[in-house]
Residue frames as qw, qx, qy, qz and C-alpha x, y, z in Angstrom:
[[0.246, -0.836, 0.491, -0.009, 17.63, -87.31, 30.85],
 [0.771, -0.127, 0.611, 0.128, 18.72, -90.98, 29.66],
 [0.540, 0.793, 0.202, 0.195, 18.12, -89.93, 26.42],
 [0.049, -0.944, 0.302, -0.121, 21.11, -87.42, 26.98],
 [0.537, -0.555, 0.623, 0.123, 23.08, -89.86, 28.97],
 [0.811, 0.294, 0.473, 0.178, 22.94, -92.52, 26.08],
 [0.510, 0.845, 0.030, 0.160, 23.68, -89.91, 23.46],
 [0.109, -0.833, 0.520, -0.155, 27.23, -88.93, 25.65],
 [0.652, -0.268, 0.704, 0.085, 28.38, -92.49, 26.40],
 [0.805, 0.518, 0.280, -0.067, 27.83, -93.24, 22.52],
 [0.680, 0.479, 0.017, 0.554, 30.83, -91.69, 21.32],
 [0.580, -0.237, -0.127, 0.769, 34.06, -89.42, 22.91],
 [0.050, 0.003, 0.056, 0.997, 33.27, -86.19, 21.32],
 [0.361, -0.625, -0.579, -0.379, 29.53, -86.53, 21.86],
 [0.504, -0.649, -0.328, 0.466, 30.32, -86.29, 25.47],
 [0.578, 0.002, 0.163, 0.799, 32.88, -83.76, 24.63],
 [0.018, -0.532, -0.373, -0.760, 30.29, -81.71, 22.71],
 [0.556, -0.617, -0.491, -0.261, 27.62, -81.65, 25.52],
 [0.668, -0.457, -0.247, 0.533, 30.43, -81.11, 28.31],
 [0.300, 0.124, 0.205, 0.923, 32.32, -77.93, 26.46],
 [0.115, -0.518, -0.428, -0.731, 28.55, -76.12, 25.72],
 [0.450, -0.807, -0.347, -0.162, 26.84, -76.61, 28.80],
 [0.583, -0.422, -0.154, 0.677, 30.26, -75.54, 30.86],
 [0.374, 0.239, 0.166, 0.880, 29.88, -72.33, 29.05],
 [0.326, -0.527, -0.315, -0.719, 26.73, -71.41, 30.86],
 [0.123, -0.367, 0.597, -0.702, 25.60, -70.24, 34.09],
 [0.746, 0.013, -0.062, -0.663, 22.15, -71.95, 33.56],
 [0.936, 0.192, -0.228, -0.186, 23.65, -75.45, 32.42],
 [0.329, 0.612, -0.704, 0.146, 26.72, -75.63, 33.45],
 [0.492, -0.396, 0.697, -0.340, 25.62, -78.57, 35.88],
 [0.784, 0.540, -0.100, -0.289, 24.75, -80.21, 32.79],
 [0.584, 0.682, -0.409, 0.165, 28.58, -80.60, 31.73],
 [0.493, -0.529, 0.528, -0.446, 29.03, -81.50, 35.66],
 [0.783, -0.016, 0.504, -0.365, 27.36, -84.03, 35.62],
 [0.860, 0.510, 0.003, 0.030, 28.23, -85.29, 31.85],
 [0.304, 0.738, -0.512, 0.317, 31.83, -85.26, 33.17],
 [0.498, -0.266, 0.694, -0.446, 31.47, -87.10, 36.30],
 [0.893, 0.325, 0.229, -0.213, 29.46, -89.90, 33.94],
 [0.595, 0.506, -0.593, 0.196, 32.79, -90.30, 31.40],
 [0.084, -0.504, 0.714, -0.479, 34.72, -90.68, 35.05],
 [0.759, -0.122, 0.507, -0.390, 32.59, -93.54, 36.30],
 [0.926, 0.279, 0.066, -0.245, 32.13, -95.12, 33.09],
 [0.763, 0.575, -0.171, 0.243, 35.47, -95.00, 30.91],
 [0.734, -0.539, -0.254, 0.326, 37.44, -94.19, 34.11],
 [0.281, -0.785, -0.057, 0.550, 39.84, -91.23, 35.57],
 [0.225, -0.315, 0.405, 0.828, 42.37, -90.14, 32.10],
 [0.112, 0.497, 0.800, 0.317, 38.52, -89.90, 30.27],
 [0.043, -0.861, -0.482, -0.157, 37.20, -88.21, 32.16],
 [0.425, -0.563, 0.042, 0.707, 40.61, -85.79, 32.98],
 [0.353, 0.077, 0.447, 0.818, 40.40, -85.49, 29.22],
 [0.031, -0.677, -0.534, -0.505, 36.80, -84.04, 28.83],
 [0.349, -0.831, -0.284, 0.328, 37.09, -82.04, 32.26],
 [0.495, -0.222, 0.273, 0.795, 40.15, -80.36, 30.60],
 [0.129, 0.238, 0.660, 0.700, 38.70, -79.53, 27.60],
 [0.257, -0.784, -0.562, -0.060, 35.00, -78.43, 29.72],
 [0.454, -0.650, -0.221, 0.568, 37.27, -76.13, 31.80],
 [0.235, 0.315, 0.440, 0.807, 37.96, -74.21, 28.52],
 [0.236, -0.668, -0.308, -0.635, 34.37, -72.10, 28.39],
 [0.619, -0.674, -0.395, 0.078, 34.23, -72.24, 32.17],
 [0.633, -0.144, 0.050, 0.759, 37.27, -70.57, 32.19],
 [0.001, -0.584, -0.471, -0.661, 35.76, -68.19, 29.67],
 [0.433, -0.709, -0.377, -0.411, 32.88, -67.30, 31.85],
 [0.636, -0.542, -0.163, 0.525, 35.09, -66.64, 35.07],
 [0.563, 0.053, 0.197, 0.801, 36.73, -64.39, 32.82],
 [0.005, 0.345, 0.403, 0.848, 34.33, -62.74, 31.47],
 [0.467, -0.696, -0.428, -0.339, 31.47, -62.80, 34.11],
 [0.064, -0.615, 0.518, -0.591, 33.59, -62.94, 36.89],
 [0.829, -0.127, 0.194, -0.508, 31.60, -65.48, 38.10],
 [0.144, -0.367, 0.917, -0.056, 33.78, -69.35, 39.42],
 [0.732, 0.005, 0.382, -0.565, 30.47, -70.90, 39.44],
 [0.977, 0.151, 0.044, -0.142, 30.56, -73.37, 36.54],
 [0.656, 0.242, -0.693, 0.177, 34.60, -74.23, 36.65],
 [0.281, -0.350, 0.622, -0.641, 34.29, -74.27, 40.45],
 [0.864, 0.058, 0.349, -0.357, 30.88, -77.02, 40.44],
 [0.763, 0.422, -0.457, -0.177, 33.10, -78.62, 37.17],
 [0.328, 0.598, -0.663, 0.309, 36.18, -79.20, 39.27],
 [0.557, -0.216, 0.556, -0.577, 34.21, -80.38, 42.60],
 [0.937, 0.196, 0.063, -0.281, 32.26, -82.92, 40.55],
 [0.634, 0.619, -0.459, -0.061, 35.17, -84.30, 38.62],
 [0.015, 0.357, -0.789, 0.500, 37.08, -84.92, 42.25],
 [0.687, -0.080, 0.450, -0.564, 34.14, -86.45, 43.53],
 [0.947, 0.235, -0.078, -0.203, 33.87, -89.23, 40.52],
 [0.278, 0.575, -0.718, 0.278, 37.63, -89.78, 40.91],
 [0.139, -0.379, 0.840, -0.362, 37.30, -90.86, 44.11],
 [0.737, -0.109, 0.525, -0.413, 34.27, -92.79, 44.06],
 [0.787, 0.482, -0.338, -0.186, 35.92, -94.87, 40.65],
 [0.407, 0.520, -0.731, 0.171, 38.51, -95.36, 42.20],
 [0.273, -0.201, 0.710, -0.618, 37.27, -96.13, 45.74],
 [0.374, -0.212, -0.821, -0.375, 34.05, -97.93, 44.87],
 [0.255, -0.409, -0.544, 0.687, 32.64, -95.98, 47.75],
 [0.040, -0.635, -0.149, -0.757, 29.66, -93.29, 47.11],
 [0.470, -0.838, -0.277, 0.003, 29.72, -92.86, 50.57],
 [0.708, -0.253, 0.093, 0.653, 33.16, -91.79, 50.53],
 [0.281, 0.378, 0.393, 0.790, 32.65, -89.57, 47.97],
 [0.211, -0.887, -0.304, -0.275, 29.86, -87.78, 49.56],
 [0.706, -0.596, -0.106, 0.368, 32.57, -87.40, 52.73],
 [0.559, -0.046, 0.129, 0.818, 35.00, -85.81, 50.39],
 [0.127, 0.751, 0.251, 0.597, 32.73, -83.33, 49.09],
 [0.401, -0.875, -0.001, 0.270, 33.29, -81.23, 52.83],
 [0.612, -0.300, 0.322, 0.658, 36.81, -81.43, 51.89],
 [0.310, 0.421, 0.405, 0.750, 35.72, -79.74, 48.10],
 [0.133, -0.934, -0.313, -0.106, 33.35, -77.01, 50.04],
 [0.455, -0.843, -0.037, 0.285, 36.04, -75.93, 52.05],
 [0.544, -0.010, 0.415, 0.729, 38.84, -75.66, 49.28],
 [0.225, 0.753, 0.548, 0.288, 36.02, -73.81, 47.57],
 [0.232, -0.939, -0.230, -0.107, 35.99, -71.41, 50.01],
 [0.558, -0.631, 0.201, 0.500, 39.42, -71.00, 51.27],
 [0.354, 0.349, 0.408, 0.765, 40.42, -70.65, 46.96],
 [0.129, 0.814, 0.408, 0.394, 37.65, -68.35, 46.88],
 [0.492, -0.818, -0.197, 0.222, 39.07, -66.22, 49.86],
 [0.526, -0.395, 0.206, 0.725, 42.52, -66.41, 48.17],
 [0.255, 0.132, 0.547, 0.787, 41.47, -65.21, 44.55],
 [0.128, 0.416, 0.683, 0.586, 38.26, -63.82, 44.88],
 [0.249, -0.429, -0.437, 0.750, 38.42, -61.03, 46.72],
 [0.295, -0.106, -0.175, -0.933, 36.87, -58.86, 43.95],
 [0.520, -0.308, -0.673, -0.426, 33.58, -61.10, 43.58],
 [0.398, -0.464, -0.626, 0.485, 33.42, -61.32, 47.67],
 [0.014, -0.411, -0.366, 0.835, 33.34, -57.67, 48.41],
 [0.244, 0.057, -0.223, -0.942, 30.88, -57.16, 45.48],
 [0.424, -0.359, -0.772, -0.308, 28.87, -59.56, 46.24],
 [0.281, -0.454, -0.803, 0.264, 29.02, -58.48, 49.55],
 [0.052, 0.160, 0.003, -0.986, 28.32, -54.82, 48.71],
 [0.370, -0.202, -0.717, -0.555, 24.71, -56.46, 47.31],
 [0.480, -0.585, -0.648, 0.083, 23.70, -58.14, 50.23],
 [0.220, -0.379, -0.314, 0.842, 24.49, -54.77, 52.11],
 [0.095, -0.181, -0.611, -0.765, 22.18, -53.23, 49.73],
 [0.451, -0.282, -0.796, -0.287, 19.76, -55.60, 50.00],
 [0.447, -0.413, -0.676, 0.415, 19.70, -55.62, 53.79],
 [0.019, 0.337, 0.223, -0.915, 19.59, -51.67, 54.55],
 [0.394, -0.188, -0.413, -0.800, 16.62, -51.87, 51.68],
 [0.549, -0.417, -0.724, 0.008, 14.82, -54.65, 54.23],
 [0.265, -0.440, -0.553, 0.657, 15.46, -52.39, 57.46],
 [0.039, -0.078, 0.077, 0.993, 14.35, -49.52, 55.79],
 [0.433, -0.420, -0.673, -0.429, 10.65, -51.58, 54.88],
 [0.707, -0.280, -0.610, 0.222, 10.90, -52.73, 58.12],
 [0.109, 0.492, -0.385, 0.773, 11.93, -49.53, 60.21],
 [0.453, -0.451, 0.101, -0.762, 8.72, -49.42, 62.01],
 [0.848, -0.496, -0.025, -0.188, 9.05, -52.73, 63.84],
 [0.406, -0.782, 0.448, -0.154, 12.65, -52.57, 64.72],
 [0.956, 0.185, 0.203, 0.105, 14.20, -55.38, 62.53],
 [0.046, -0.823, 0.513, 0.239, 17.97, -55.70, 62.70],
 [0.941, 0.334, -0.060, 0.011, 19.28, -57.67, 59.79],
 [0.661, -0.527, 0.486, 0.222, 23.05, -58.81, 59.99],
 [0.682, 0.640, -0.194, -0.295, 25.02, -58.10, 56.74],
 [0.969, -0.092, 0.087, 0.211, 27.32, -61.24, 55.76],
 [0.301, -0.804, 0.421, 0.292, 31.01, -60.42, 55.95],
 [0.203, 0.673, -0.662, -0.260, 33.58, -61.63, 53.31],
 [0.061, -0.411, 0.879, -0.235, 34.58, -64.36, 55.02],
 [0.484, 0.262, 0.700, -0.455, 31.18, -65.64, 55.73],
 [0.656, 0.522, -0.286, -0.464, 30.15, -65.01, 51.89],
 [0.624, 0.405, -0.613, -0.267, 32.92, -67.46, 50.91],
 [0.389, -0.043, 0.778, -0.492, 31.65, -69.99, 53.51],
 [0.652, 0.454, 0.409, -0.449, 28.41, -70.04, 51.86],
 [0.554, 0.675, -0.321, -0.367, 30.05, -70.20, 48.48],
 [0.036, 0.375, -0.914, 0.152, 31.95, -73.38, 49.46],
 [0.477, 0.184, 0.728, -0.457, 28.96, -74.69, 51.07],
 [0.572, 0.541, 0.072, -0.612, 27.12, -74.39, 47.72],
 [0.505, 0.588, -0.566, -0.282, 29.44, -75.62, 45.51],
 [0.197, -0.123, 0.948, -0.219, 30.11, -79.24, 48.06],
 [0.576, 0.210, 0.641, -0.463, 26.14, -79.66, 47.75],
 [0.740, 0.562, -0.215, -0.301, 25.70, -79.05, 43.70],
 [0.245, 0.581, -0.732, -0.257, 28.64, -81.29, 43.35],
 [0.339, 0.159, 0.895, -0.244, 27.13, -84.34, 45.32],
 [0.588, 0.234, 0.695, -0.341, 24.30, -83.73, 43.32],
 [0.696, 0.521, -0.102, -0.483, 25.58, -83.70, 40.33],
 [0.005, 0.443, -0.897, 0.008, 27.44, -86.71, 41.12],
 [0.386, 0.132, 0.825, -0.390, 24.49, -88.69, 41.91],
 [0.617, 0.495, 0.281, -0.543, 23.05, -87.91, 38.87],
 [0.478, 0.591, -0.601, -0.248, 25.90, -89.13, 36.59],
 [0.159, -0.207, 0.954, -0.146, 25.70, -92.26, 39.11],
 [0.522, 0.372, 0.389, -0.662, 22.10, -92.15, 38.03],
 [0.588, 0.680, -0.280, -0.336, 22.71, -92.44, 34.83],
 [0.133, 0.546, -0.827, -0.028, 25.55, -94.53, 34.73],
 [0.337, 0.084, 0.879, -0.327, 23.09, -97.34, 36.53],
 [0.666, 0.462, 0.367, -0.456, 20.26, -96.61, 34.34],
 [0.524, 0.648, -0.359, -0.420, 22.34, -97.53, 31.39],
 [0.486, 0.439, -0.756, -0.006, 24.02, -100.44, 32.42],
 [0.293, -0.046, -0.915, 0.273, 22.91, -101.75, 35.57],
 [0.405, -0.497, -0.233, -0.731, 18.94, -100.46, 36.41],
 [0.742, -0.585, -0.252, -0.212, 17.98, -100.21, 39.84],
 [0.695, -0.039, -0.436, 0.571, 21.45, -100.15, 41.06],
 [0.340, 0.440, -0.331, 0.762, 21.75, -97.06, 41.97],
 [0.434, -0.596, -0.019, -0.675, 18.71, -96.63, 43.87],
 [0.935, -0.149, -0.301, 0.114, 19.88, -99.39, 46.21],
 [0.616, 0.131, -0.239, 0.739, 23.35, -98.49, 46.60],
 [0.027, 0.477, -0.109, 0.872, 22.06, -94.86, 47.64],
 [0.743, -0.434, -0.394, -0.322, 19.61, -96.48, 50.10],
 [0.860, -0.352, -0.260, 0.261, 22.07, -98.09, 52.03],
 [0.448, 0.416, -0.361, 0.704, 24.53, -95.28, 52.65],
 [0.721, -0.583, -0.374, 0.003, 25.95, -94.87, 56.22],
 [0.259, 0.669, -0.542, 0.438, 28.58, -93.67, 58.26],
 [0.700, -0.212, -0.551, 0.403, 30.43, -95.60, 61.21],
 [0.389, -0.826, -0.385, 0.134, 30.16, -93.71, 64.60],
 [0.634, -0.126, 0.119, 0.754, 33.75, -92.47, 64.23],
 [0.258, 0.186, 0.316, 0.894, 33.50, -90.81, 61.13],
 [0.222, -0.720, -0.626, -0.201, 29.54, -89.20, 62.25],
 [0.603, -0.636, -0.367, 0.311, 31.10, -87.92, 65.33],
 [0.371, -0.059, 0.290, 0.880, 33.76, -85.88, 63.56],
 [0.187, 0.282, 0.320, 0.885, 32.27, -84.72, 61.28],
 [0.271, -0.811, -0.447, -0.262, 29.28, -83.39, 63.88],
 [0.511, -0.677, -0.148, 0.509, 31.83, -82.30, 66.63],
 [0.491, -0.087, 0.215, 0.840, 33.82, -80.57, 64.24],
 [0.060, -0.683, -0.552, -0.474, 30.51, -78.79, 62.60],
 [0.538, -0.775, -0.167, 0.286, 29.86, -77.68, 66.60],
 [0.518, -0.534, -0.017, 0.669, 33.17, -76.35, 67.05],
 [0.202, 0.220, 0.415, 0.859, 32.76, -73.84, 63.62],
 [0.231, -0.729, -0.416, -0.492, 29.64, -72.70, 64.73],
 [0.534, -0.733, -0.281, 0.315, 30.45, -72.26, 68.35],
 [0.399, -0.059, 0.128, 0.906, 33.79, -69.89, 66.82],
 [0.102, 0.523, 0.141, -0.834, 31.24, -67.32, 65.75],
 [0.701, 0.641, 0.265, -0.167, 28.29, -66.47, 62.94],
 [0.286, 0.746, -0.522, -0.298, 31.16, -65.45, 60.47],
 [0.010, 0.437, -0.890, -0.133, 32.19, -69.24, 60.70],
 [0.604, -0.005, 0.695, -0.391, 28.82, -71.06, 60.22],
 [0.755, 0.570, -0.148, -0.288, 28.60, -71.32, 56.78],
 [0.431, 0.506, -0.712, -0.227, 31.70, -72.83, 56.89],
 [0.389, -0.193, 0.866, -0.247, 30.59, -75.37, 59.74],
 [0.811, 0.344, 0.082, -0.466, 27.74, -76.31, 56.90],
 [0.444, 0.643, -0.606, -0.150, 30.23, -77.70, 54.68],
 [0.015, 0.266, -0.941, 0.207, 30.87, -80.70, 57.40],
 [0.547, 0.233, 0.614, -0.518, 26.98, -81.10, 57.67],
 [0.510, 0.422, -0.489, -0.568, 26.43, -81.99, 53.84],
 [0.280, 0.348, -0.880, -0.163, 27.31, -85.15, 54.05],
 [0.260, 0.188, 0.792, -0.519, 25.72, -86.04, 57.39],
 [0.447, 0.371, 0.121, -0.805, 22.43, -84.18, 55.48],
 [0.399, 0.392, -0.789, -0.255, 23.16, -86.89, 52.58],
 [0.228, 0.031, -0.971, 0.062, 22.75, -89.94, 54.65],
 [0.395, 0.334, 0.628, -0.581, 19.18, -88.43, 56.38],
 [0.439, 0.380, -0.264, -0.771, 18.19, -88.51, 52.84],
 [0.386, 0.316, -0.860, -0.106, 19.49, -91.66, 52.03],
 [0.197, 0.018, 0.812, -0.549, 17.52, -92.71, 55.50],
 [0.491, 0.351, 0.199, -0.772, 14.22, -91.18, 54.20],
 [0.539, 0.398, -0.541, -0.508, 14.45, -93.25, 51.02],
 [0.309, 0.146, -0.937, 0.073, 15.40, -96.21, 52.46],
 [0.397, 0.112, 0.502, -0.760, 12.06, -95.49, 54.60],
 [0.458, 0.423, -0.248, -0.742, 10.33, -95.04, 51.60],
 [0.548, 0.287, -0.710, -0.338, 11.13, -98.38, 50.36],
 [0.228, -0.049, -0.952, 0.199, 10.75, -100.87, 53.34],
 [0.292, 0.393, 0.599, -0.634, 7.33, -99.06, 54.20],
 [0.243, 0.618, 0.726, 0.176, 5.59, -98.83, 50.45],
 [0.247, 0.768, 0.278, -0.522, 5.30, -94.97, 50.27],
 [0.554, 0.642, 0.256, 0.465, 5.20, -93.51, 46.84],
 [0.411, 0.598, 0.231, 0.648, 6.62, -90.91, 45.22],
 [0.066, -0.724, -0.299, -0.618, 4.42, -88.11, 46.75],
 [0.764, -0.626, -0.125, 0.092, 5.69, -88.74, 50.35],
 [0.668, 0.100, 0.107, 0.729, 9.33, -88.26, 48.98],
 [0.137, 0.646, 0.282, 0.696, 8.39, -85.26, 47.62],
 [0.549, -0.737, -0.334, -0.211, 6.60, -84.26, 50.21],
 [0.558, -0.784, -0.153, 0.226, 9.39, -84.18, 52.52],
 [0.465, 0.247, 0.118, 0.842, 12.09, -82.68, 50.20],
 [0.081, -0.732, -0.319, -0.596, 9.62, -79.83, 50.62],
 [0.604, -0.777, -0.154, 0.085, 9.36, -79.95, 54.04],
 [0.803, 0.007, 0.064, 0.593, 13.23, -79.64, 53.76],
 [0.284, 0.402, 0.302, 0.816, 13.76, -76.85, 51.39],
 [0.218, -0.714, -0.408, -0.526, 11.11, -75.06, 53.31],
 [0.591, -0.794, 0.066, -0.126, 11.25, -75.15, 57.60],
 [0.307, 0.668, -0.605, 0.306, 14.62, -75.07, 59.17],
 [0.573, -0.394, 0.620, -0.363, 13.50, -77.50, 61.68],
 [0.957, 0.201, 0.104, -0.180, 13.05, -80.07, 59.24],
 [0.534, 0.654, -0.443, 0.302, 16.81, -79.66, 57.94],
 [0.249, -0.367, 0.829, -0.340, 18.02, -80.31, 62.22],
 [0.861, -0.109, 0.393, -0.305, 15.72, -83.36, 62.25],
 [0.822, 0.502, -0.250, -0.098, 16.94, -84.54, 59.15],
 [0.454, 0.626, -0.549, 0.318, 20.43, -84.63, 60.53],
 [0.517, -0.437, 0.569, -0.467, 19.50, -85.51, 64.02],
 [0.931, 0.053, 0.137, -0.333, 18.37, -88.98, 62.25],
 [0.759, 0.461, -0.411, 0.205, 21.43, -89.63, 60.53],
 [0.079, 0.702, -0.614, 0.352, 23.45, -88.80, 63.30],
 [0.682, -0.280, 0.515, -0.438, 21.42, -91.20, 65.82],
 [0.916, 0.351, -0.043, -0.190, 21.79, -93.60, 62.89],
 [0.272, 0.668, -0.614, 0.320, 25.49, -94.22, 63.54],
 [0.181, -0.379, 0.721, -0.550, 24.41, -95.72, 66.43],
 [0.583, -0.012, 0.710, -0.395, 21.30, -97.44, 66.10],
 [0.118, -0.216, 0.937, 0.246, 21.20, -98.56, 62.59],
 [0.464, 0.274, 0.208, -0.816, 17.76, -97.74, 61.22],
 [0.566, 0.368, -0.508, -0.535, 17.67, -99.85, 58.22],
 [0.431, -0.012, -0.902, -0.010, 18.29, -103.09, 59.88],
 [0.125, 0.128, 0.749, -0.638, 15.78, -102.49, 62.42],
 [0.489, 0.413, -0.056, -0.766, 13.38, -101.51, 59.67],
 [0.520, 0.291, -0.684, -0.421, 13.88, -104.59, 57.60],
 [0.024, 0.079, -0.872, 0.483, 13.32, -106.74, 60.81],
 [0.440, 0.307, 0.349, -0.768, 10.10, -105.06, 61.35],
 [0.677, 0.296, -0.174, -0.651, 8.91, -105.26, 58.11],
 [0.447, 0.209, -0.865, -0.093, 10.27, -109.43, 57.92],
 [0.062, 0.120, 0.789, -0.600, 8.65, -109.93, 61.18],
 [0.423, 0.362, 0.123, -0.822, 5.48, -108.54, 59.39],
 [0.465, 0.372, -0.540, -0.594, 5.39, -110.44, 56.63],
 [0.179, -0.143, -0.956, 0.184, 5.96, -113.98, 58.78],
 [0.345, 0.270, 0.549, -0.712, 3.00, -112.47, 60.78],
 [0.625, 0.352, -0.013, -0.697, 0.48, -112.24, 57.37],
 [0.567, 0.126, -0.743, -0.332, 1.50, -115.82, 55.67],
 [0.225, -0.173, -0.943, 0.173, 0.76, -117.67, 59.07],
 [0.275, 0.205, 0.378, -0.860, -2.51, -115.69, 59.24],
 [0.410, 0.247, -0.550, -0.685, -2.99, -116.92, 55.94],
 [0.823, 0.039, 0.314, -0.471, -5.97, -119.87, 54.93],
 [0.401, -0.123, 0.867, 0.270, -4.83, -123.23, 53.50]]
C-alpha cells in the first residue's frame, strides 16, 4: 500500500489516474477515497477539490447507472473529513465531524433516495419473512427495517468508511514523510468531558425516540468508538503487546456486541479519568522500580 501511495504523490495525474478508476467501482472505490483524502493532506484543500471533482465523474456514473451513492457518497465524506483535519490540524476533530457526514448521509439519502430505500427495503422484507418462515417452528419474530431506519444505517456506514479511509491516507501521508507519526498521533486521541457527554447524551436521546431512530443514534457513537480504539492501541504500546492482541480484539469487536458497549464504555470513562497518563505513570514507576533493583 506505500507502494501505491508513493506512485500517487509522484505526480498530479498519477493521483488523478488512480482516483478517477477506483471511484468507478463498487469494490475499490475506497481506494480513490482514500487517494483523495492523501492529495488533501499533502498538497492541501484546491488539490485535493481538484482530483475529488474529477473522481466524482465515474462515481457519478455508477449512481447513475447502478443506482447505488455508495462510492460518490464515501468520496464526498472522506474529502470533508481531510479538509477539516488540513486545515484544523486536528484528527480528532475530524473523527467528530464524521457524525456530522453520517447524518447528512442519511438525511440526503432520505431526500433523494427514496427509490434505493424502499428497494432496499423490499430485500430485507424478503429476507426476513424467508428467516421466519425457517424459523416458524420456534416462534421467531424478526423486525423488518423501515425506510427511515435503512437510511440511518446508510449514514452510519458511510461516517465509519470515511474515518477509515481517512486514517489510511493519514497513514500514508506519515509513512512517506514523517514514519511513525501517525501511529502516535492516533494513540493519543481524546475527547474533553464536554464534547464525550454530548455526543453520548445525545446518542441516548435517539435511541430512547424509538428502534426506527437507532441507527441514526450510531452515527454520534463513531467517534466515541474511535477513541476506545485509539485507547486499545495506546494499551498496546505502553504494555508491549504485539500485533496478535490487536487483532485479537478487533475480532472480539466485529464479532460480540458486548465488546462494541465496553469499547465505548472505556472511552467514555476516559473523559474523565485519563487512561493514558495513568498508564504511562505505571509503566515509569515500573521502570524506576527495575534499574534500582538492578546490580552495580
Amino acid at each position: 500500500m506505500k507502494g501505491l501511495a508513493n506512485f500517487v504523490m509522484s505526480g498530479r495525474y498519477r493521483a488523478l489516474l488512480v482516483a478517477m478508476a477506483s471511484s468507478g467501482s463498487l469494490l475499490f472505490c475506497w481506494i480513490g477515497a482514500a487517494v483523495t483524502a492523501l492529495v488533501t493532506l499533502r498538497r492541501g484543500p484546491a488539490q485535493g477539490a481538484w482530483v475529488f471533482m474529477w473522481a466524482s465523474l465515474p462515481a457519478l456514473v455508477v449512481t447513475r447507472m447502478s443506482g447505488d451513492t455508495t462510492p460518490l457518497a464515501l468520496l464526498a465524506g472522506t474529502f470533508v473529513l481531510a479538509v477539516i483535519l488540513r486545515l484544523s490540524v486536528s484528527l480528532a476533530l475530524a473523527v467528530l465531524a464524521s457524525a456530522l457526514v453520517g447524518i447528512i448521509t442519511g438525511l440526503l439519502t432520505l431526500a433523494f433516495g427514496g427509490v434505493m430505500l424502499e428497494q432496499l427495503a423490499a430485500v430485507f422484507a424478503d429476507f426476513v419473512r424467508a428467516l421466519q418462515e425457517a424459523n416458524s417452528a420456534d416462534g421467531v419474530t424478526l423486525l423488518v427495517p423501515g425506510v427511515t431506519q435503512l437510511a440511518g444505517m446508510i449514514g452510519a456506514a458511510n461516517a465509519a468508511l470515511s474515518v477509515l479511509c481517512l486514517m489510511l491516507a493519514r497513514y500514508w501521508q506519515a509513512a512517506l514523510y514523517n514514519p511513525g507519526g501517525f501511529a502516535s498521533e492516533f494513540r493519543e486521541l481524546r475527547y474533553p468531558v464536554g464534547v464525550m457527554a454530548s455526543l453520548v447524551v445525545g446518542a441516548l436521546a435517539l435511541a430512547s425516540m424509538g428502534l426506527v431512530y437507532r441507527s441514526w443514534s450510531v452515527n454520534l457513537l463513531i467517534p466515541v468508538s474511535v477513541i476506545g480504539f485509539a485507547l486499545l492501541h495506546a494499551w498496546a504500546a505502553v504494555k508491549g503487546r504485539g500485533s496478535v492482541w490487536l487483532t485479537a480484539m478487533y475480532a472480539a469487536w466485529l464479532l460480540f456486541d458486548a465488546a462494541k458497549l465496553m469499547l465505548v464504555g472505556l472511552a467514555v470513562v476516559d473523559a474523565w479519568v485519563d487512561f493514558r497518563r495513568r498508564w504511562r505513570g505505571i509503566d515509569s514507576d515500573d521502570r524506576d522500580d527495575d534499574m534500582s533493583g538492578r546490580d552495580d
